[in-house]
N, C-alpha and C positions, 0 to 999 in steps of 0.2 A: 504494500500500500504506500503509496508517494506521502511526502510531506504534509502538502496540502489538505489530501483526502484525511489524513489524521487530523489537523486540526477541525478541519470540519465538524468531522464525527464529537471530539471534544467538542467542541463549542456548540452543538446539536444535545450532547446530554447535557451539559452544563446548564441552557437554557431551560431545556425541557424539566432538570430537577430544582431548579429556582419554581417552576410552574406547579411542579409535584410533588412535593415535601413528602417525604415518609409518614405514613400514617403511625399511631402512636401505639406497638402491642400493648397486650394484656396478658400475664398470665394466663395460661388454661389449668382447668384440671387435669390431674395427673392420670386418670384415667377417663377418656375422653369417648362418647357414647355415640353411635348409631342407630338408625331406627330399627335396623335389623338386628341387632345386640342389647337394646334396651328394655327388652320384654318385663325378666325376672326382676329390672329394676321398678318398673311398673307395679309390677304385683305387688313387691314390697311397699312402696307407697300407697299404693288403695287399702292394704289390710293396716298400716299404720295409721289412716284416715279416719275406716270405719269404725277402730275400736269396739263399742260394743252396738254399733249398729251400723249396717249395710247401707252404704249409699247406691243408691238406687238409681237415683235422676238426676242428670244432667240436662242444666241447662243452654242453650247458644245466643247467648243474649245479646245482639248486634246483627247486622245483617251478610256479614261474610261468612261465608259457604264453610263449615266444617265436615267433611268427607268421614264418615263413619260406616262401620258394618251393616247391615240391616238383622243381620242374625247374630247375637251374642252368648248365644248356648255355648261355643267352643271355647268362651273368653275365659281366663281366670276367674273377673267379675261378670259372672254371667247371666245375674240378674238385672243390669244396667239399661236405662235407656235414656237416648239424648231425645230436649224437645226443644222445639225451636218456637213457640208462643208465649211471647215475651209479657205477656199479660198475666203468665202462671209462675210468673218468678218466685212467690213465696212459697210453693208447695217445690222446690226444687231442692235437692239435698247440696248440688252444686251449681255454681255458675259459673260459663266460661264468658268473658267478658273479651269481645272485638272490637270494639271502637269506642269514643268516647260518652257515647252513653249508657247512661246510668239506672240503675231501680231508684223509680219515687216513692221514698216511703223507709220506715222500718225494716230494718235486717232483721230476719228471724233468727235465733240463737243458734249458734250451732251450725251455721249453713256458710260453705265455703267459699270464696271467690278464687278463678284461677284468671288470670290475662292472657289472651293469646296475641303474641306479635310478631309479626314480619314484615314490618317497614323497621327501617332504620330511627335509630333516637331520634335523629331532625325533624322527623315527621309522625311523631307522634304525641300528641294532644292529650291523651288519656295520662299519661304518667304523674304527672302532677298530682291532679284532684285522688290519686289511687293510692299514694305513697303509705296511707296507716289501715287501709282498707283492703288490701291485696294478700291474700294467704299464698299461694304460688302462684311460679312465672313458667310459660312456656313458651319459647322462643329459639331465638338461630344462636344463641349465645352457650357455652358452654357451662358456663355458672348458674344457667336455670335451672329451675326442678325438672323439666320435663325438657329435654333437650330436642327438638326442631327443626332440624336446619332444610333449608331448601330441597338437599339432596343429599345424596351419599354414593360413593365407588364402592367395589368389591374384586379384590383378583380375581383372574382368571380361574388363575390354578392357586391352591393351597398349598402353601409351605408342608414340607412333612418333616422340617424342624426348623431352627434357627437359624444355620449353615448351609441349609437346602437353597438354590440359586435355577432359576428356569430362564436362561438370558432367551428373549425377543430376539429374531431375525432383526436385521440393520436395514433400513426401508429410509429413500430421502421424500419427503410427502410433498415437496416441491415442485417433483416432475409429472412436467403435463400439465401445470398451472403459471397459465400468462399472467395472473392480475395479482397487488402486490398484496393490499391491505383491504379488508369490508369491516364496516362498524354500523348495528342496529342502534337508532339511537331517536326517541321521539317527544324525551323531557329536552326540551332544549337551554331551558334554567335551573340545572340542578344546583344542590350543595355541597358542587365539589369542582376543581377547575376540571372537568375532564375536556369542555368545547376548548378551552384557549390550551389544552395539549393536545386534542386530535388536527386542532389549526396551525400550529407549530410543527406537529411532526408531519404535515400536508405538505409544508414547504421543502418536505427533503425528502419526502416518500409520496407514492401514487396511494390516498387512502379513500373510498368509496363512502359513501356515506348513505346507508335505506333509514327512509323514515321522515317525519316531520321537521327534522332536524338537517335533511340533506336533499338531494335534488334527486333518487334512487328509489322506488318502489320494489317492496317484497309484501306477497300477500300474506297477512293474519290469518289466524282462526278466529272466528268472530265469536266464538264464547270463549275462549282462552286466554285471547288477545297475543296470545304465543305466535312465535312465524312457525307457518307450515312447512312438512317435512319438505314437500318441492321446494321450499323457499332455499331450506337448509343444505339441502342437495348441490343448489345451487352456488350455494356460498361453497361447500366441501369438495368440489370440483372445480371451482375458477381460480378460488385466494390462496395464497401462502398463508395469511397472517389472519384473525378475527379479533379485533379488541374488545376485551371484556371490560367496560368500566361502571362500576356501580353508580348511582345517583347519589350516593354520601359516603364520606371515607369514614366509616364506623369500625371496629374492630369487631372480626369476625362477623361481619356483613356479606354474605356472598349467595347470591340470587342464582334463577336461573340462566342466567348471563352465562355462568361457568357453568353448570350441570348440562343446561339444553342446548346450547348456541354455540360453545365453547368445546366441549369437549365431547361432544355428538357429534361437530363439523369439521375441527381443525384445530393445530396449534395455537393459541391466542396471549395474545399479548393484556395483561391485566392488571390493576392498579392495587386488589385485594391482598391482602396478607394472604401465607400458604398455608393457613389452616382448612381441609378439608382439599385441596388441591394436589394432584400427581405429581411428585416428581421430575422433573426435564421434559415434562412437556407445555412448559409456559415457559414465556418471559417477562418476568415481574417488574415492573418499573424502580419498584422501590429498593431494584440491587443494581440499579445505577446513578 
């Protein structure tokens, strides 16, 4: 590489990390949970709930969508059922609390509140008014009771010890791909510089941009608001690169930016901390 092209590159991260500050870690716990691994901890928090009485019902007090079983015969708590008629809140043994409203009226004794979140701190309204009112949290955060997060990986194949090594064939995912950089992106004022670094790093790389935010259309799912698999196809076959940038640099924030978009379609370039992220297949901003 000539002279030149080094300073460049220098002078390319140098700007770009005046623009991107490292976001600030956090501790995690030392043993860090899955959905797929969090069962038996489940269980032990419903029997340490119920004590000497069976919680039953569950409430969804808000209007976002919580996905549950329809059948709960298999469950540990197998008597359980969620209801979503927010006018029966006092006959409910639990409440799950989505946004920021509230039951008017009297707390019945004994009856639990849990918060569920997945927006980022910045954009959450509920915390405040909830701080001495909140029995648990469930969330993307490692520190909640019930742990949350967007998504989860899983190996292929299973270790069959600690020294066991299954090395991947060596594949460059580059070939056969003309276009350099795509980025979905349709908040176009978030809380976080991510437009004045995908504008910066525009000036030195070819970066696409779908969405309200850019001059590039890719079709949605119109109840998911997710991009559809063609869309994703689309991206996994043309780009080298996908930038995963969250709408707020939260610690341990990581959407489906990285699970659906990210690591369905391609390498991506990401501004999140590497908590819940693969190994060598990103490139993190904030290790440069």
């Amino acid at each position: 590489m000539s002279t030149s092209n080094q300073s460049s590159h220098l002078n390319l991260a140098s700007t770009l990390n005046e623009i991107y500050s490292p976001i600030t870690q956090t501790s995690a716990q030392k043993y860090s949970l899955r959905f797929s691994l969090e069962e038996s901890r489940l269980q032990r928090l419903y029997d340490s709930l119920s004590g000497n009485k069976t919680i039953k019902k569950f409430l969804n007090y808000g209007h976002r969508t919580i996905f549950t079983p329809m059948d709960f015969s298999n469950c540990h708590a197998s008597k359980c059922t969620v209801i979503n008629d927010m006018k029966r809140w006092r006959e409910a043994d639990a409440i799950i609390l989505t946004e920021d409203k509230l039951p008017d009226g009297k707390r019945p004794n004994g009856q639990l509140w849990f918060t569920l979140i997945h927006e980022s701190p910045v954009h959450i309204a509920i915390a405040g008014s909830l701080v001495n009112e909140v029995n648990f949290t469930i969330s993307f955060r490692l520190d909640s009771t019930i742990y949350s997060p967007y998504g989860s990986y899983q190996p292929f194949v299973k270790h069959d010890g600690p020294e066991t090594r299954y090395p991947l064939p060596s594949r460059n995912f580059a070939v056969g791909k003309s276009k350099k950089v795509a980025w979905f992106v349709s908040n176009c004022i978030p809380k976080s510089p991510r437009m004045q670094y995908a504008k910066e790093l525009a000036r030195h790389i070819s970066v696409d941009i779908y969405g309200q935010c850019g001059t590039l259309t890719c079709p949605k799912n119109v109840s998911t608001f997710l991009s559809t698999p063609e869309c994703l196809k689309k991206i996994r076959e043309n780009y080298k690169f996908y930038l995963s940038f969250e709408n707020s640099l939260c610690s341990e924030y990581i959407t489906e930016k990285l699970y659906r978009n990210a690591l369905k379609s391609l390498s991506y370039i990401g501004n999140d901390e590497n908590q819940g992220a693969l190994e060598r297949c990103f490139v993190l901003l904030c290790d440069f």
